[in-house]
Every structure is written in C-alpha cells, then in structure tokens.
N, C-alpha and C positions, 0 to 999 in steps of 0.2 A: 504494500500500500504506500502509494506515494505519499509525501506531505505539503499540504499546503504552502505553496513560495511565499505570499502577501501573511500569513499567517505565522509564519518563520518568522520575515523580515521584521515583525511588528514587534513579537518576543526579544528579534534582538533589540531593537530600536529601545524598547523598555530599560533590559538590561543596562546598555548603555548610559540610559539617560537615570539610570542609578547610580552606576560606578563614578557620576559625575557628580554627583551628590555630595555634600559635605555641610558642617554644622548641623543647626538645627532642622534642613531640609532633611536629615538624614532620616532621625530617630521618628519624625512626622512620615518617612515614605516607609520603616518598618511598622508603626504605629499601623499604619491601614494595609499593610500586606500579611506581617505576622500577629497584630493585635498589641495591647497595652499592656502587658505584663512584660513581651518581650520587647518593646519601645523604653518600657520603665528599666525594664536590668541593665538593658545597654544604655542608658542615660546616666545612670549607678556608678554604671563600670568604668565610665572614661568620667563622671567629676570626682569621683573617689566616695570611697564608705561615707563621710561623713557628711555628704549632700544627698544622702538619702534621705525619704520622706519618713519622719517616724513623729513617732507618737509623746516624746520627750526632747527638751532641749536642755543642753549643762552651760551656764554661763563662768566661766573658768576665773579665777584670782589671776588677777592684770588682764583681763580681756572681755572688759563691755563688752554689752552689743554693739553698744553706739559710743564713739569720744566724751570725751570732755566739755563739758557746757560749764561757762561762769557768768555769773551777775555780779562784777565788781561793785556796783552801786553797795550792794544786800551783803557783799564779802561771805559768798554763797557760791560750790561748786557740787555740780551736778554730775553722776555717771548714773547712766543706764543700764541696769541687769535686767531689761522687761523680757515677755517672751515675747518669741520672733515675729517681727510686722505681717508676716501672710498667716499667722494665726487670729486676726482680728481683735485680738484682746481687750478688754475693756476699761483693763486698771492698768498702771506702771509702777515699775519697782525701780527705785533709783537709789544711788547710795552718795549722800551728801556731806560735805565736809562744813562748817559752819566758822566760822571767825568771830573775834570777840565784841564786832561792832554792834552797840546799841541801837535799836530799832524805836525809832518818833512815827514812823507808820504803820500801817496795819495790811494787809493781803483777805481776800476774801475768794472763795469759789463754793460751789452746788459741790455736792459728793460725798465721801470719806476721804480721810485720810489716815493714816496709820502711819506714827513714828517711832523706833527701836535705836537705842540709842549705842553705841558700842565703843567710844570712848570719848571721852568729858563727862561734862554736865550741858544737856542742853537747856537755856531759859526761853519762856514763852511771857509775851504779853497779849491781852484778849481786852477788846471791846464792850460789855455786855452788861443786860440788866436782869435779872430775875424776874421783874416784876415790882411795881411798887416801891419803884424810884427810880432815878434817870439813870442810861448808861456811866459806865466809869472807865478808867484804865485797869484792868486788873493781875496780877505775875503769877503766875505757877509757881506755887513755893512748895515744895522746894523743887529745885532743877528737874527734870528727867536726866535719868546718867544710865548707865550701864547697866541689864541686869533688870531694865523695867519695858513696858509696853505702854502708849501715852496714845490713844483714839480721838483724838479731837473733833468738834464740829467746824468742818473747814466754812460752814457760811456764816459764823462769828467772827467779825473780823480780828486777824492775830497774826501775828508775827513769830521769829526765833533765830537766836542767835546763838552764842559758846558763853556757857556763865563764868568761862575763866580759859585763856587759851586757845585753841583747836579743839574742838568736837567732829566726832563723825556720827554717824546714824544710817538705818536703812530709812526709805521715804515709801509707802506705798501712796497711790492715791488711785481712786476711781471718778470717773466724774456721772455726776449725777442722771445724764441722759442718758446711761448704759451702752455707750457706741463706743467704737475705735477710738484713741485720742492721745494726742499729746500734749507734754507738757511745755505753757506758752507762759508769758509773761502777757499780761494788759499792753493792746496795742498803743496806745498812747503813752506806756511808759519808756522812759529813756533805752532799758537794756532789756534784750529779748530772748526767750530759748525758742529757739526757731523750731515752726514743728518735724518731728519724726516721721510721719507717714505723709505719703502721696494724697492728693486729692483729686476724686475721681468727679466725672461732670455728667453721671449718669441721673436716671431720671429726674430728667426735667430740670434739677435746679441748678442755679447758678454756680460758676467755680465760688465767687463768695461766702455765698449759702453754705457750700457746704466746706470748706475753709473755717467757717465759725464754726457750723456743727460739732467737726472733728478736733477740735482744738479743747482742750483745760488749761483754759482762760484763770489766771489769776490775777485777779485785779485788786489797784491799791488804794488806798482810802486815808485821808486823815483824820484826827479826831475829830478839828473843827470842823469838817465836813461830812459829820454823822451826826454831831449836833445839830444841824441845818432840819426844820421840820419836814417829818416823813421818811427822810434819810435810812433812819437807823431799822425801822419798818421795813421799810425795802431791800434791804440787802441782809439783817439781818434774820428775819423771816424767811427768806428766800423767795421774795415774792419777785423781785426784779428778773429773778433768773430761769423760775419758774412761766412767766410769761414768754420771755426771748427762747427760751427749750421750746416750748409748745410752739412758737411761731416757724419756728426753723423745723420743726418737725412738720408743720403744717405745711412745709412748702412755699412759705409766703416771705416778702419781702416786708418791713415796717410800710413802706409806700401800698401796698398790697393791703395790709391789717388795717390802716388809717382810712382808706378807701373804701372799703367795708363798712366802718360804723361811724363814718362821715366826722373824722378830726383831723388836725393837721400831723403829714409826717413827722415832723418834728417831736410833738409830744410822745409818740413813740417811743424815738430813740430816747430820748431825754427819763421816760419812765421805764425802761430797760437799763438806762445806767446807775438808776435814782438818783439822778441830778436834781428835782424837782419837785415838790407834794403834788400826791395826783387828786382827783378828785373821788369820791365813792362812787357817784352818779358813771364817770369816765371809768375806774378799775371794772364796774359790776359791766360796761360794753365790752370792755376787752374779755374780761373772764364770758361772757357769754356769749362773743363770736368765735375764741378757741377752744370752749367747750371744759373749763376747766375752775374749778373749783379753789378755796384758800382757806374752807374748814383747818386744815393740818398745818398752815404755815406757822403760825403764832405757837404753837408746839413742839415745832420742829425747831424753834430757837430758843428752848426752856434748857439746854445744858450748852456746856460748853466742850467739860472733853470726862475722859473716866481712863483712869491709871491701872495697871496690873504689874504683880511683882514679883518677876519669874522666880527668884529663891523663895519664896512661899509656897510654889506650886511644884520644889523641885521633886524631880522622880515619881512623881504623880506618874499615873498611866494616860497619856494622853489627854492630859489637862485642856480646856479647854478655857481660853480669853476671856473674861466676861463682854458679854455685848453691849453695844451703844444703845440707847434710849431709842426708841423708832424702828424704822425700817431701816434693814443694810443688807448688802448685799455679799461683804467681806467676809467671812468667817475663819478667824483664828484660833490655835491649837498649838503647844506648845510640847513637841517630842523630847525625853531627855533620856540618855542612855547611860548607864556607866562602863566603865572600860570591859570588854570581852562580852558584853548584853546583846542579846539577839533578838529582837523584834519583826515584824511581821505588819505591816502599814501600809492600808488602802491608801491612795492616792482622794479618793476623795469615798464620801457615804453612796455614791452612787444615786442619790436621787433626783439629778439631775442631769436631763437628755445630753448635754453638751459639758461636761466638767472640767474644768479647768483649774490649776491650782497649781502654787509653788513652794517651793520649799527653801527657806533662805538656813544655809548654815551659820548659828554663831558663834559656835567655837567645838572645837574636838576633830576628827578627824572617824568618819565610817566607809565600810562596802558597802555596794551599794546591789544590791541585784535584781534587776528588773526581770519583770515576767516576761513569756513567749509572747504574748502580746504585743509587746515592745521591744523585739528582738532578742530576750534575751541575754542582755549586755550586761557586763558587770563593772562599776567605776570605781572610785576613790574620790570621794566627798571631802575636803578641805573647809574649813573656816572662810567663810567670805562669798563661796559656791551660791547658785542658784540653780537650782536643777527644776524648771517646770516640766509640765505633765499639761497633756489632752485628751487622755483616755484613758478610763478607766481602769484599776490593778493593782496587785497587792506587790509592795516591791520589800526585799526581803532584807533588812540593816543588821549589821556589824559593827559594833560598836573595835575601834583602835584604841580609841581615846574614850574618858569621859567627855559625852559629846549633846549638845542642844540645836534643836534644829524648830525653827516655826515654820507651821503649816498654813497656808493662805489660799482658802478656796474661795472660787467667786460661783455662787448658785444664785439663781431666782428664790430658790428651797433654805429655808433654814434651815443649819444643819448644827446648830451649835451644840444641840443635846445627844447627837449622836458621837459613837463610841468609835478612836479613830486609831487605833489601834490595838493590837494585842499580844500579850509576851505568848513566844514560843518557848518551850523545852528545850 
C-alpha cells in the first residue's frame, strides 16, 4: 500500500515547524500534542525543582520575597516574607526594623494588624476615646518587647516607634476588603512603599479603581486634625473607609456615586478622607445608594488593641492567641516545642475551602516534613523562616532546638477554638 505524498509532506512540514520551536512556543506545542502533565514536567525540568508549582513556599533568613523598602521620614524599614504574588493573598507578613524616633502623628487603615516583636521594646501611641469624653493621646505602657503578641485596631489612629535603640518585629497586616494588597503609604504623603502587585484593568474598571482597590493604604493624620468636628467619627469608626471599600467594590467612581444621589463630587472625596462633617441627611444617601449599613461602626472603634504573653502560654499544646473584639479574619496559635519533641500539625482546621496560613519561626531551629501532598519534602526551619502553606496537611516537626513557631491562618471560618495540633509518641 502506497502512502499518501501531500499527507507525508504535511507530517513533515509539522515536524519541522516543531524542531523550530523554542521557548515558551515549545512547552505550548507539547501542551496540545502530549497534554498538560507532560507540558508541566518539561517546564519543571528545564526551570529546575524549585519552580515547580507546589502547595508551600519557604521564605529563607536573608532572602525576602521582595527588597528592602524604607520610610526615612517614620525611621521605619520594611522586608517582605508575604506568600508569593500569584497566590492572591490577602494579608502580608513583613519584618520591620523601627528607630528611636518619636512619633507627633498618627497612621490609620481598615483591617488587622498583628505585631510580634523580636528585639527591643516596641512603643505605641493611639488616638482614642472610650466613650464619655473627648479623644486623647494615649502610650502602650509598657512597651511591646520580645516574647509578647500586641493585635491592635489599625482604624484607631497610632503610630510606633523603638522605646530605646533599634527594635525589630514581625508586621502582619490584612486589609479590610479581603483582596490582594499591598502595603502603600497615603498618596499624598511625602514617602511611599510603592505597591507589590500588578494591576490588572479587567472588568470594566479603571487602572485607578483598581490601583486603590488593591493597595493598604495607610494614611496619616494629626491630632489637631481629628479634633476638627466629625473627624474623629470618621476614621475612627471606620466609616470613611467603609464607604470608599463599598464604592470601589461597586464599580463606581466618587463622580459616579455623587451622580446618583444628586451632590457635588467633591463632597465625596472630601467625606472619604474625612476632611469635612458630613451631614446625616447626606451619610443616610450615601449609605442607601451603596446599600450599606453603620449599625457596627461605632463598635468596631470601642478597643484599641489586646496583648498576649507567649511565656505564659509556654509549652501549652497549641495555645491559641486570644482574639480581637469583633470580626477577624486572622487567627493565631502559638506552637512550642522542646528540644528532641515530635509533633504532628495541620496546616490549618480545614474548614475552610481555600486555607491559607503561615508559619513564622521565632527562634529554635526544626525538621520539617511535609506530607505526599506536598511533595513530600523535608527542610530545616531556622529562626527568622517563613514557611506558608495553601493546602491542606499534616506536616510532621522535629524539634533541634527548643523551638517557637506562630501559626497564622486567614479563614472566613473561625477557627480559634479548634485544636491545632497534636503530640505524637
């Protein structure tokens, strides 16, 4: 049986116009001839093991994710151990170094934040009133130092500095519209942490839009300008911020919003910065063209922060942080091992479809052995480490050292009462 000439010719003409193939045309012309498992190995194979797609990331002692970021004004430098940008993440983990300069202003942003502090004393000043008398300046006495966990309300306005020397600390923060984000300084102030992640100009809204969206905005404030009436309402409440979240999630521009319930753009932007008293008559439109309520605000600015004190909880079994006031999304857990201790520690309770969670080492040194799930792999957990996790697993510790490790899971789920560990034989 003969074979087709034009049918030959075509097979080679293919061939060909394979062997000419290179980059990423390549693993795309295996991708649709052998399928995605064998596009994915050979993709493996020529970036190395370590560009493989897995289910955990190790942020290593001297190697950020990301550089070096400083705010000379604040005498504040910033490193990033977050997990990796194509994981979406919702919080960041940064490790910051503090200087002894005295802080006359205040920072404020929507969220949590979570400080751990690993040498000095860190000090805090806060804005706030309980109730039942005007705002004041208020200090943290005594310091955060080493050894403790300090949760603050980041929409109180506050600051922090080194109460003697150089401080360092872990910094978590999440921001409060549960998206992607990094961490930015207030546009209008002098120094900026530029953001981490890309911004994409997908549905519909503007590069702007969603520019602010994805950004953790911290913005600064003085006292005399929280004295100003309505001020202090508004940002300390989180009403300011609660509006500007809803509109940007709404898809709308302030020109857009003002448009709608027939006021000037202006007052807008102006009651998104809380520049200005707004009126009740004007809040009750705004709240009823974005569909949003402020029952909870006035509650949600009743504390300021809540302290734990890891040597109180040492060697507990999976101690768990006590929680903030309200809704959070963060939940904290404190593992402590002593030297030659073997442990057995889910990655997270599982009750949540998408779980995410890190583990920051504070000192000691463990094995680390992940499940088949996740390769498999086994490491050497250092002091300083940040090992996240995006799926679910029991990974199995060795203690070297007497060693302390926090656990940082982000659920929708609270999971603070669940048991996050357990000793093996």
């Amino acid at each position: 049986m003969r074979s087709d000439p034009q049918a030959s010719n075509l097979i080679e003409e293919r061939r060909s116009k394979t062997a000419q193939l290179s980059g990423l045309a390549l693993i795309e012309n295996l991708y649709f001839r052998a399928g995605p498992e064998a596009a994915q190995g050979q993709l493996q194979r020529l970036l190395g093991a370590e560009q493989s797609v897995r289910a955990f990331a190790l942020c290593d002692v001297g190697q950020p994710a990301v550089g070096l970021n400083t705010l000379p004004s604040d005498d504040i430098s910033y490193e990033t151990f977050s997990p990796p940008v194509s994981w979406n993440a919702v919080y960041s983990v940064q490790r910051i170094r503090l200087g002894a300069k005295l802080k006359s202003d205040f920072l404020f942003h929507p969220g949590e934040e979570i400080l751990i502090p690993t040498q000095g004393e860190v000090a805090y000043h806060f804005f706030w009133s309980p109730g039942a008398s005007p705002p004041e300046r208020f200090l943290l006495s005594p310091p955060a130092s080493e050894g403790q966990i300090l949760r603050i309300n980041p929409q109180i306005p506050h600051h922090a500095w080194s109460a003697k020397g150089e401080a360092t600390a872990w910094l978590i923060l999440r921001h409060a519209m549960n998206s992607p984000v990094a961490l930015v300084m207030d546009q209008h102030s002098s120094q900026a942490l530029q953001p981490q992640l890309g911004v994409p100009s997908a549905f519909g809204r503007s590069q702007k839009a969603w520019s602010n969206a994805r950004t953790q905005r911290r913005r600064r404030v003085t006292a005399s300008n929280l004295r100003k009436p309505g001020a202090y309402a508004m940002i300390a409440w989180g009403i300011s911020e609660l509006i500007r979240d809803a509109r940007l999630k709404a898809g709308l521009t302030p020109t857009d919003l003002a448009r709608q319930i027939g006021i000037d753009p202006s007052s807008i932007s102006r009651l998104e910065e809380a520049k200005a008293n707004v009126s009740i008559e004007m809040l009750g439109r705004v709240c009823a063209a974005l569909r949003i309520g402020m029952a909870e605000c006035m509650e949600s600015g009743s504390w300021i922060y809540e302290r734990d004190d890891l040597e109180a909880k040492r060697w507990d079994d999976g101690q768990i942080v006590h929680p903030p006031k309200g809704s959070h999304f963060l939940h904290l857990s404190v593992l402590q091992l002593a030297k030659g201790q073997h442990r057995v520690v889910p990655t997270s309770c599982g009750a949540d479809s998408s779980p995410l969670s890190s583990w920051i080492v504070l000192s000691g040194r463990l094995m680390a052995e992940l499940p088949n799930t996740m390769g498999a792999k086994s490491m050497i957990l250092d002091a300083s480490n940040v090992l996240h996790f995006r799926k679910y697993g029991d990974v199995n510790l060795n203690a070297m050292q007497d060693s302390t490790i926090i656990q940082v899971i982000y659920s929708t789920v609270c999971e603070c009462n669940c048991a996050r560990s357990s000793l093996a034989p």
